[in-house]
C-alpha positions in Angstrom: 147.7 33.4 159.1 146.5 36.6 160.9 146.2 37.8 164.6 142.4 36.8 164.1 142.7 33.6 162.3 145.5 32.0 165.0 143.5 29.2 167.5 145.8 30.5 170.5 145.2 34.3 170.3 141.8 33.4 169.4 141.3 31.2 172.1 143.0 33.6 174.7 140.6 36.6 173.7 137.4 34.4 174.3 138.2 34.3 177.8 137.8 38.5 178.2 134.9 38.0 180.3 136.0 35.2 182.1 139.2 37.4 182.9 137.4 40.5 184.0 134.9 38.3 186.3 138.0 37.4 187.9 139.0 41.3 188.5 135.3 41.6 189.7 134.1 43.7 187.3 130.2 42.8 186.3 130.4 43.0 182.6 126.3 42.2 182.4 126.2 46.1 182.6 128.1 48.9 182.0 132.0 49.3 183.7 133.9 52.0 184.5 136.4 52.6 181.1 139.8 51.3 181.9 141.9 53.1 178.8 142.7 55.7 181.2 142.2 58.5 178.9 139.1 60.0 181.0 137.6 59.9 184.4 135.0 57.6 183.9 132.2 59.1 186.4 129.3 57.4 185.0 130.5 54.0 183.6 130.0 53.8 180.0 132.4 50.6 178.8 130.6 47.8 177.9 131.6 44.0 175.7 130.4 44.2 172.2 128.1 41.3 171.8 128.1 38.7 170.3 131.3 37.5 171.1 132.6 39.9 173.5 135.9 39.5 173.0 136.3 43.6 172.6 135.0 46.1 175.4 134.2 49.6 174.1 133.9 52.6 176.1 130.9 54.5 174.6 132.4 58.2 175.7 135.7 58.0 174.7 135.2 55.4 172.1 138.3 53.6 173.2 138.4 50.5 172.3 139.8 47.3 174.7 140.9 43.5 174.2 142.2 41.2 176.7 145.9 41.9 175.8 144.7 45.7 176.7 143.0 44.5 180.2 146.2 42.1 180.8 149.0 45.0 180.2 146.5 47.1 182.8 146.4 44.9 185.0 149.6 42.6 185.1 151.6 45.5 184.2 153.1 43.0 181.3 154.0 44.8 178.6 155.1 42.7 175.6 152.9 40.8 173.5 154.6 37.9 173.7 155.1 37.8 177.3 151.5 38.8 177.3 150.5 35.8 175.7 152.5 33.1 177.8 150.8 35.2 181.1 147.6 34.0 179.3 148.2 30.6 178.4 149.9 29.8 181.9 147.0 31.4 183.6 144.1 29.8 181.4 145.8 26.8 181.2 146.1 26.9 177.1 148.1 24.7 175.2 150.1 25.6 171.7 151.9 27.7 170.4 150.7 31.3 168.7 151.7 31.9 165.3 152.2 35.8 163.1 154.1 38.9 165.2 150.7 41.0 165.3 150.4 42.8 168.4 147.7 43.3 170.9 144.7 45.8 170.0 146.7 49.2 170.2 145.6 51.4 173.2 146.5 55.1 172.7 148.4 56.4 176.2 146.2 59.8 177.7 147.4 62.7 176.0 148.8 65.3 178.1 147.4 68.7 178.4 149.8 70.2 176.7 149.8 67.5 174.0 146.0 67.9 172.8 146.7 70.7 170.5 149.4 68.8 168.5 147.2 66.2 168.8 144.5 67.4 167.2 146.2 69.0 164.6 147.6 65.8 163.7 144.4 64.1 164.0 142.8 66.4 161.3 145.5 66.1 158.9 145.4 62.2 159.1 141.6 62.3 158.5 142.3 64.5 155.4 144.1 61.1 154.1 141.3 59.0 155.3 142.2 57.7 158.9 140.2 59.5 161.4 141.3 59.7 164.9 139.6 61.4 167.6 141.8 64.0 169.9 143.6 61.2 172.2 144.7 58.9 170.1 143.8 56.1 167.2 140.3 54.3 167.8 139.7 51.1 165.7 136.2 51.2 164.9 136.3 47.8 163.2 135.3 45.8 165.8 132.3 47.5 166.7 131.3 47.8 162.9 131.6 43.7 162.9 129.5 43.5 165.5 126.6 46.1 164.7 126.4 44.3 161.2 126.2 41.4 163.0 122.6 42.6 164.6 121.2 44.0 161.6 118.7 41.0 161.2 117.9 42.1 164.6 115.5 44.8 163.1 113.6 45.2 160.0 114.2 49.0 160.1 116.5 49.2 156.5 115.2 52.5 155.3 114.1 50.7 151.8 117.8 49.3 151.4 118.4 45.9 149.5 120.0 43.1 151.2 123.0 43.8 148.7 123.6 47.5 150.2 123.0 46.4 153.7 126.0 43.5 153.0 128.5 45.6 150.9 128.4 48.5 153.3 128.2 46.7 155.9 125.5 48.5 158.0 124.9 47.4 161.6 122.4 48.0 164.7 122.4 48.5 168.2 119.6 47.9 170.0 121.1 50.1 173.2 123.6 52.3 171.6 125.0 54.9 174.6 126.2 58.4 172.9 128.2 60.9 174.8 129.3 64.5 173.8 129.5 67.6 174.4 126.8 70.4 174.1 127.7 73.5 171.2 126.7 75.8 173.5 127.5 75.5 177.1 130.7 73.3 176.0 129.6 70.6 178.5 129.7 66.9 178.0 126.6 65.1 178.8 125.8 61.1 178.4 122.6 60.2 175.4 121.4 56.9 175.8 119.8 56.8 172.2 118.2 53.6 172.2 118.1 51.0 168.9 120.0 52.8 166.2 121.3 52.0 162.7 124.8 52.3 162.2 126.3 53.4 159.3 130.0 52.7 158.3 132.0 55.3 156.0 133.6 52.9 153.1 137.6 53.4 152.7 137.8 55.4 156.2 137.8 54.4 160.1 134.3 56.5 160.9 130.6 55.7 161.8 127.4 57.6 162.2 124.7 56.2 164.5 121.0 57.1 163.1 118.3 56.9 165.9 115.3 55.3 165.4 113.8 57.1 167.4 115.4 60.7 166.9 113.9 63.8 169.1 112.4 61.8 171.9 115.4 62.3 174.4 116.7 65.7 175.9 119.6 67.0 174.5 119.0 70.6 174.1 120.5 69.9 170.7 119.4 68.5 167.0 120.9 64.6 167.3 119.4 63.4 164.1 122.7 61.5 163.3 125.2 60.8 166.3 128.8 60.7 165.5 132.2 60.1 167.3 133.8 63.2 169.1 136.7 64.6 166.8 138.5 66.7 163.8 138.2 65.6 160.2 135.0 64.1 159.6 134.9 62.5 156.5 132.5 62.5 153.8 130.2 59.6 152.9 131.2 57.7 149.9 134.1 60.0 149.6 136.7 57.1 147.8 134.7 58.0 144.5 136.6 61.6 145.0 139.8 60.0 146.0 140.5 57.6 142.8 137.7 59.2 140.4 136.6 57.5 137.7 134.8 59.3 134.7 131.2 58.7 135.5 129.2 61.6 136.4 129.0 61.2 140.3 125.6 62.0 142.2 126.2 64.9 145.5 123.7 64.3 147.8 123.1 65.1 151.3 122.3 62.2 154.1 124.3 58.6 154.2 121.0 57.1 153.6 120.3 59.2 150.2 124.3 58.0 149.0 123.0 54.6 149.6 119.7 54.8 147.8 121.5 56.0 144.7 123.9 53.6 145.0 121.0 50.4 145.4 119.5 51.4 141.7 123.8 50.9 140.2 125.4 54.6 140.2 128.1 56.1 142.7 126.7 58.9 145.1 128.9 60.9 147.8 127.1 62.2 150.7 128.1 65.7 152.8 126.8 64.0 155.4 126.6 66.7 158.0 130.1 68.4 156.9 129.4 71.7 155.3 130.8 72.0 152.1 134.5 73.2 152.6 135.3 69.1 152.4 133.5 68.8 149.5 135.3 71.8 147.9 138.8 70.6 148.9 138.2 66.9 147.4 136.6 67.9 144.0 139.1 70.2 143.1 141.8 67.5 143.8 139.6 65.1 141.5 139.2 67.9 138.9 143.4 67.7 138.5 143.1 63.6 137.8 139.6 63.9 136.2 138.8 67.0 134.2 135.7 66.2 132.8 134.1 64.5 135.2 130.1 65.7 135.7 129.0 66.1 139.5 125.3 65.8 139.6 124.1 68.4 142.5 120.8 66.7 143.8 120.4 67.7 147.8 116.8 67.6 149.9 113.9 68.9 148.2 112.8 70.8 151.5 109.6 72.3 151.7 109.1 76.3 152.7 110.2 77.6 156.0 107.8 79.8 157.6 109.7 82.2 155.8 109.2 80.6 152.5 112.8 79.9 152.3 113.7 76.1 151.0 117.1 75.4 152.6 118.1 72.4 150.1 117.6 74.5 147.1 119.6 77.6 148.6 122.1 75.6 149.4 122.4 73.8 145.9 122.2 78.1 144.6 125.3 78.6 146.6 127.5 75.9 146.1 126.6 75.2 142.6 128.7 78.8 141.7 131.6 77.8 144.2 131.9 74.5 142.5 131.8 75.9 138.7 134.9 78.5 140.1 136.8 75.8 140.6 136.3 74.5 137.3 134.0 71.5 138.1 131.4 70.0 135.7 127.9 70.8 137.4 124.5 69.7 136.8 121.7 70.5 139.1 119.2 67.4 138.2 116.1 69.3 140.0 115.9 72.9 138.4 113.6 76.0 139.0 113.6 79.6 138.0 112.2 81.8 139.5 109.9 79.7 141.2 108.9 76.9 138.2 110.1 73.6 138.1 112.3 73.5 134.5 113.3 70.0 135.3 112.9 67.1 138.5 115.1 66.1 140.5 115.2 62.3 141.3 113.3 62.7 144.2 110.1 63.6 142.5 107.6 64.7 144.6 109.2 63.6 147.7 112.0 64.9 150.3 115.0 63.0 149.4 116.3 60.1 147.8 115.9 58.2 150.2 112.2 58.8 150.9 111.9 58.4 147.1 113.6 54.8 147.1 111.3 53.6 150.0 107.7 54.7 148.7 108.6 54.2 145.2 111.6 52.0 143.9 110.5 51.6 140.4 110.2 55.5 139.7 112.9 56.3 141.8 115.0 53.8 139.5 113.9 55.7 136.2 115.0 59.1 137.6 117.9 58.5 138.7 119.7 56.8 135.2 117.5 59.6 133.5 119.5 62.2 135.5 122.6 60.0 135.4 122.3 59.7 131.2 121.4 63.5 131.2 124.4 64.4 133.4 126.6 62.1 130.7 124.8 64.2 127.5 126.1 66.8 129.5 129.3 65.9 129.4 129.9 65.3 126.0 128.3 68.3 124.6 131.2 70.1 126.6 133.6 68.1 125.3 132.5 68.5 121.7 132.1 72.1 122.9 135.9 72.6 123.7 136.8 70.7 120.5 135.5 73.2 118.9 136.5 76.1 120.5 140.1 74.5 120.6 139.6 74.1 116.7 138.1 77.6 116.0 141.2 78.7 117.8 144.2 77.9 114.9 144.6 80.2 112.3 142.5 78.7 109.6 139.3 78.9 111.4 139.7 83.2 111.0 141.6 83.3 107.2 138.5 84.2 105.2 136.8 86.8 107.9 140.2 88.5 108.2 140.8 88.4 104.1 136.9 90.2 104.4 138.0 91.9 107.0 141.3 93.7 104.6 138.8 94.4 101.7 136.2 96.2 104.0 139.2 98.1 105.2 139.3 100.1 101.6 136.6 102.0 103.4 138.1 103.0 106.6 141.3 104.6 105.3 143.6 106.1 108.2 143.0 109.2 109.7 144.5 112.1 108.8 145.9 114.2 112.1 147.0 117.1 110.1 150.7 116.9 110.9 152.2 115.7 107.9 155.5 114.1 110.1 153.4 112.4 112.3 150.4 110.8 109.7 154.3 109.4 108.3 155.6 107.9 111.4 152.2 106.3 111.9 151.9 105.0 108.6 149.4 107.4 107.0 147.5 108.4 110.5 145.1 107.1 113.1 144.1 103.5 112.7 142.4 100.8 114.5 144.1 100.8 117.9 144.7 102.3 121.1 147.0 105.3 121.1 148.2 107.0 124.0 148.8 110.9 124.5 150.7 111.9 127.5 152.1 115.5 128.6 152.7 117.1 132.1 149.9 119.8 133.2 149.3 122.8 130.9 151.5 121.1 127.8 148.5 121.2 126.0 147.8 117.6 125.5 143.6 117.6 125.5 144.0 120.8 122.9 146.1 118.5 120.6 144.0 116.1 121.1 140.6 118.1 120.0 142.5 119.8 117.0 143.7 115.8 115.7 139.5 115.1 116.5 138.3 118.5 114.6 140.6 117.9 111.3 138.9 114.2 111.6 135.9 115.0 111.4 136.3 118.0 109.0 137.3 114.9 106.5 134.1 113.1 106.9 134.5 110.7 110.2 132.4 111.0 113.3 134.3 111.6 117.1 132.9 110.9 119.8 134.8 112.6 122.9 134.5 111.7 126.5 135.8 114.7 128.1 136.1 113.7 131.8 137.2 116.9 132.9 136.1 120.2 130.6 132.4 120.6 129.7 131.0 120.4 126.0 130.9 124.4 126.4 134.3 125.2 126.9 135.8 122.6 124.1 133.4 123.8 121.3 134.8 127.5 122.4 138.6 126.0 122.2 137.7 125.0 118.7 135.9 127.7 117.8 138.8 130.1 119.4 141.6 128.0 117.0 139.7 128.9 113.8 139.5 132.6 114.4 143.5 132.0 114.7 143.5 130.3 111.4 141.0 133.5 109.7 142.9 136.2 111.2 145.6 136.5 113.5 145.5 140.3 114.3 141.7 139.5 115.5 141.9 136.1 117.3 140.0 135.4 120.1 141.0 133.6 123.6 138.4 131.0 124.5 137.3 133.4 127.8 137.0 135.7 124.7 134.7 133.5 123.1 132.7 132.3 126.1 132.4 135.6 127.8 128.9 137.5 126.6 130.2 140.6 128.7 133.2 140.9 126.5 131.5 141.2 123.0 130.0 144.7 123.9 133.6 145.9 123.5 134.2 143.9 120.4 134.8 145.8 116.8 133.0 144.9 114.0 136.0 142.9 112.6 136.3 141.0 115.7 132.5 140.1 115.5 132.8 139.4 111.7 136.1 136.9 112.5 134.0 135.0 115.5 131.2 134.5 113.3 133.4 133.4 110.3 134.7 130.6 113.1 131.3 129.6 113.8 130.6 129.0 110.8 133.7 127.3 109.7 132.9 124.9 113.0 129.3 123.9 111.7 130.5 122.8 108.7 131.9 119.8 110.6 130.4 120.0 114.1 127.4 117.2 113.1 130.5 114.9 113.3 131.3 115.6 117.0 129.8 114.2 119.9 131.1 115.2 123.3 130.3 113.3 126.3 130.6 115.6 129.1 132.3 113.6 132.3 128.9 113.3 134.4 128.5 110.4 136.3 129.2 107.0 135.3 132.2 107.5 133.1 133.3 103.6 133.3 135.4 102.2 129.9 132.3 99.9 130.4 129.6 103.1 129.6 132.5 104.4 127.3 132.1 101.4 125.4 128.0 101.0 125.3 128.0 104.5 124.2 130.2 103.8 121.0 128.1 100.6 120.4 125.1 102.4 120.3 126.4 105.7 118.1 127.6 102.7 115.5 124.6 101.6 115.3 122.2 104.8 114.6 125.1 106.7 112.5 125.9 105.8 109.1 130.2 106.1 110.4 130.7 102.8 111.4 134.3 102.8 112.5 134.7 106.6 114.6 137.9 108.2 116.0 137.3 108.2 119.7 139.0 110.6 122.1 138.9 110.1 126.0 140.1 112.6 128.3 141.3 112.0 130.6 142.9 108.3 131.8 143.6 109.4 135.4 139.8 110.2 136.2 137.8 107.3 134.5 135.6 105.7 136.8 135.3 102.2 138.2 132.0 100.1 138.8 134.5 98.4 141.6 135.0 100.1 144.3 137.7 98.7 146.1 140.5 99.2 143.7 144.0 101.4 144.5 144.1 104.2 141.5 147.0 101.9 140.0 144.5 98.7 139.4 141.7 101.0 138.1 143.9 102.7 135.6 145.2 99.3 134.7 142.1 98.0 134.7 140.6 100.6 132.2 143.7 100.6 129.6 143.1 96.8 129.2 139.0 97.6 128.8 139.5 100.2 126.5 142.2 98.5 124.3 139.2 95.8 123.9 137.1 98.3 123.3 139.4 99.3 120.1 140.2 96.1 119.3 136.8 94.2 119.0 134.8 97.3 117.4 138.0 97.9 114.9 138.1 101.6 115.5 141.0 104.1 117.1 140.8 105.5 120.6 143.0 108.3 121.5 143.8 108.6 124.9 144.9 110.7 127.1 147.0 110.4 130.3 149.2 112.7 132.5 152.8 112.4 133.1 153.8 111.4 137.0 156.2 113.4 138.1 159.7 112.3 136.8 158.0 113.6 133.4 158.1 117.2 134.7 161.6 118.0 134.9 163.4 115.3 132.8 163.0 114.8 128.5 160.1 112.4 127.3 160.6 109.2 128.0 158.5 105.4 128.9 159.6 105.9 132.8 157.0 108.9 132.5 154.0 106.4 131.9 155.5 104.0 134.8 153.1 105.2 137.8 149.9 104.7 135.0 151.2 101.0 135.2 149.5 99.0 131.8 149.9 101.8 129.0 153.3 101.3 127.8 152.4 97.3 127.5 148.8 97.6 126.7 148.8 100.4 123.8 149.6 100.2 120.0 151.0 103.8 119.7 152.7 106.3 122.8 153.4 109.5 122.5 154.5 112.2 124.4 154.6 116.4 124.4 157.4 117.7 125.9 159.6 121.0 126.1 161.5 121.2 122.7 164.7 123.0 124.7 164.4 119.9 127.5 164.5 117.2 124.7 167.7 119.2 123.9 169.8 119.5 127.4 172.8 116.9 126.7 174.6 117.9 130.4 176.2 115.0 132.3 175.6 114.9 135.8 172.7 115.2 138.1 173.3 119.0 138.8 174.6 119.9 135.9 171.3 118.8 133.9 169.0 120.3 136.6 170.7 123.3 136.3 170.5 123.3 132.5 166.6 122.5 132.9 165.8 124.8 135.0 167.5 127.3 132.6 165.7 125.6 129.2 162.1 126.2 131.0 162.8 129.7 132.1 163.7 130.7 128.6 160.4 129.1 127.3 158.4 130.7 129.5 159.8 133.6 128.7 159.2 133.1 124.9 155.8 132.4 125.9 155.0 135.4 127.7 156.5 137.6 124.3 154.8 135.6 121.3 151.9 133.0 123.3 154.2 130.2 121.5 155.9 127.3 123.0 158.2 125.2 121.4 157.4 121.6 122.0 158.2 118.1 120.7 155.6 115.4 119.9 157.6 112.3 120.6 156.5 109.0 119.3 157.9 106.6 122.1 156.1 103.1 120.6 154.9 102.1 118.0 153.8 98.7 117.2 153.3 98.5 113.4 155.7 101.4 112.7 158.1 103.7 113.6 159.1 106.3 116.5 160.5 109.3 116.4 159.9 113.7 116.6 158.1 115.8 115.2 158.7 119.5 116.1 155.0 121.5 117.1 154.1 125.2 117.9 151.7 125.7 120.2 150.1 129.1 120.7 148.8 129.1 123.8 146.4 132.0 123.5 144.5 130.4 120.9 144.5 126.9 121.2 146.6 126.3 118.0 149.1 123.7 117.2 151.5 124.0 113.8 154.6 122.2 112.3 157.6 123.7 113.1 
């Protein structure tokens, strides 16, 4: 038997009005509220008709019974002694059954209590209890007694007499509303007249809808009135607590859930909350229910002043936030760009709710349209991911890879015109992202354009992104090379190339040797393209720029050289140099991969790279490239890769010594000894091989 169900606790709290007559309190009108949580200036406690047996304070929303008034009173504090006071003083016979206690009174918090308070308050609401700031408030009773009333009016918004029962909505014909103003922070008493009241299912919490919104002073909008406190809930939110997987309608007002849920489907409401709530609980529901649909369908507003419709900008907004959180979303009214693609169930009218009251039938239709389209939706992802997951395994890609091999027969490797190093890399430059790293003035980019210039000698276009030197200056670097390769006694520097002034002092041998190298370079140069570093030099441009060559050249798988890594651009600005360099080594290694062609890039050391041998730890500070690419290699001094000293000053000492000998040698000959080091290789093998660069001309040989 329960506290409510026993005859002498029952018959006990029946006498609450008889008991406060005897105190002299006039409980025909309003009372000062006894819970001793506020100052009660303007008496706002009241007994909840019809049977009174509960007072409720309509500021604080405390909530009292007669075991509250006796304890307040008597100063008795147990229940049990509570209930003997009672029977001696009202002359009750029998004896009380069950151990349930009087209806719990929260004690004033102190000041420096409310924080906690609150905090803890919020954080209970989050698991559906809501508690005001002060304590636990049992809205029960009042809920009881407001449904009690609701034949009282004939005010039920177009509900059926099902919805009204199951959710148990209520009326007061004199509800009292106190709160406190947004912007001068002061409380202030709203006698709101005849409302409907609206219990939230599966959560202590009301909202009170005026029947008569707007005609009292407020200075604020009081469509809906709700209890003071943290953690409002949302309405309907039990469908997001144990989900089920039925598409579930979002809507915004209480009266819109219930309208959806009168024609058979489940609906949650925002009901006022923003949409951080909403947010929290969905992604909570996606972990138990994946691929569950939720059917976005807020107010069809009509245009501000401004032309702005504020249900359909917020459905823009949210819509987004709820897909990044990997929830199913399906708007059921659509527009682009100003046309209607598809209605929403409200057809012509606001809301659902307007569209349940001045046309059931319809409204009926469009919301199990909406629901079964919602559903479709569903299941087209689902068959969507089977797929996908399918088209994943290996057998899906056998036949296009087999095609793949074949085609390859045209698209041999690449020839870089170092015998040692074609062999470490498997006959020479393939599909894949190689990397080229060297410290300042090692003479990486002229490597680089000598490996492009024997590639496209053999018949395959380049395409160059020189981020740093203009189109000028490498054509005279190549140009300056091939007079070294005609005639040694009469190379040219590339100044001596660029430099008009310079040929008037020129022999006729010289100008016979530059003219040789021009024409040596035409023979290949309609294989070159060189994108001067102007602009937008983004992996993303890099790539739209190769995409487009493929397509209007008859060379569809192009050697690509970018110089250099450190200065590409980023179309996102607020990115450290590490996470754009990263960011670019992945782009451009997807670049390689998806258009099955090889990019040579390349990068500078940092600085350990300038006094110590070759090595990964001189790619660290250019963070992805050692994991990112398929081949790194590395120029260094051929007398550093030699120093074997132990001991930190020792080898500095024998460094410094090795790079003053090459610089010498460099100054005598223009040569310096270097070593091409192959650090990684994916599909192959590392190792040296021994180069000559002569400086002066721009020319790299075996050694």
């Amino acid at each position: 038997m329960t506290y409510r169900d026993d005859p002498v606790k029952q018959e006990i709290r029946q006498r609450l009005k008889e008991y406060l007559g005897q105190k002299g309190i006039d409980t025909s009108r309003n009372f000062r509220c006894l819970s001793g949580k506020h100052e009660d200036v303007h008496p706002s406690m009241s007994l909840i008709k019809p049977d009174e047996t509960v007072a409720y304070c309509h500021s604080c929303h405390s909530s009292m019974d007669i075991f509250n008034f006796i304890e307040h009173f008597e100063n008795i504090q147990g229940f049990k002694d509570q209930i003997e006071w009672a029977k001696d003083h009202f002359s009750i016979q029998g004896q009380p059954t069950g151990e349930k206690g009087p209806h719990k009174m929260p004690n004033k918090p102190r000041k420096n209590e409310k924080g906690i308070k609150a905090q803890e308050a919020a954080s209970r609401a989050s698991e559906g209890i809501y508690e005001p700031v002060g304590g636990i408030v049992d809205f029960e009773p009042l809920i009881r007694a407001w449904h009690e009333q609701i034949g009282a009016t004939d005010y039920h918004r177009g509900l059926s007499d099902r919805i009204i029962k199951e959710y148990r909505l209520g009326y007061d014909p004199d509800f009292i509303y106190r709160g406190e103003n947004k912007k001068t922070k002061e409380e202030y008493e709203l006698k709101a007249g005849p409302c409907l009241m609206i219990p939230f299912p599966g959560v202590n919490y009301y909202m009170a809808r005026p029947l008569k919104p707007g005609e009292y002073e407020t200075g604020e909008d009081k469509k809906y009135l709700k209890p003071q406190g943290p953690g409002q809930p949302l309405f309907n939110e039990r469908w997001l607590r144990d989900p089920d997987d039925e598409p579930l309608f979002i809507v915004e007002g209480p009266f819109d859930a219930l309208s959806i849920e009168d024609v058979g489907f489940q609906a949650v409401a925002l009901a006022g909350t923003g949409t951080t709530r909403l947010k929290d609980m969905i992604k909570e529901a996606i972990e138990k229910k994946p691929g569950k649909v939720y059917i976005l369908s807020l107010d069809n507003d009509k245009p501000d002043k401004d032309g702005k419709r504020a249900g359909l900008i917020a459905m823009d907004k949210l819509e987004p936030e709820l897909v990044a959180l990997g929830a199913r979303v399906y708007r059921a009214r659509k527009e682009e760009n100003g046309d209607l693609i598809r209605e929403g169930i409200e057809g012509k009218y606001k809301d659902a709710n307007e569209a349940l009251t001045e046309n059931r039938q319809g409204f009926e239709v469009a919301v199990a349209r909406a629901w079964e389209d919602a559903w479709r939706y569903g299941k087209e992802l689902d068959k969507k991911i089977k797929e996908d997951f399918e088209k994943s395994s290996t057998l899906a890609y056998i036949e296009a890879i087999r095609q793949e091999i074949r085609e390859s027969k045209s698209s041999p490797a690449l020839e870089t015109g170092f015998s040692r190093l074609d062999s470490l890399l498997e006959g020479g430059l393939q599909e894949g992202l190689y990397v080229l790293g060297a410290i300042t003035g090692a003479g990486k980019t002229t490597l680089a354009l000598q490996i492009g210039d024997k590639v496209a000698k053999d018949g395959t276009d380049v395409i160059i992104f020189s981020l740093e030197m203009g189109r000028k200056e490498l054509m005279a670097k190549s140009v300056s090379r091939l007079t070294y390769e005609i005639d040694k006694g009469n190379a040219k520097t590339t100044p001596g190339i660029m430099s008009g002034r310079r040929y008037e002092n020129y022999t006729k041998e010289d100008i016979e040797v530059i003219e040789k190298a021009w024409r040596k370079y035409s023979e290949y140069a309609g294989r070159i393209y060189i994108h001067p570093g102007v602009g937008d030099m983004s992996p993303s441009f890099m790539r739209t720029t190769v995409e487009d060559h493929i397509k209007l050249s008859d060379c569809k798988h192009p050697l690509v050289i970018i110089d250099y890594l450190q200065i590409t651009s980023s179309e996102e600005d607020r990115l450290t140099d590490k996470q754009r360099i990263d960011r670019a080594v992945v782009d451009i290694k997807r670049m390689s991969r998806d258009l099955h062609l090889p990019v040579l890039v390349v990068s500078s050391f940092n600085r350990s790279g300038y006094n110590e041998a070759v090595a990964m730890e001189s790619m660290k500070e250019t963070g992805a490239i050692e994991y990112s690419c398929d081949v790194l290699m590395g120029l260094g001094l051929t007398a550093i890769e030699g120093v074997e000293e132990d001991g930190e000053g020792k080898r500095k000492k024998a460094i410094a010594e090795a790079k003053r000998k090459a610089k010498e040698e460099r100054e005598k000959t223009g040569d310096l000894k270097l070593s091409l080091v192959v650090l990684k290789n994916r599909n192959g093998k590392t190792g040296e091989v021994p180069l000559i660069f002569h400086t002066p001309n721009n020319h790299f040989r075996p050694l």
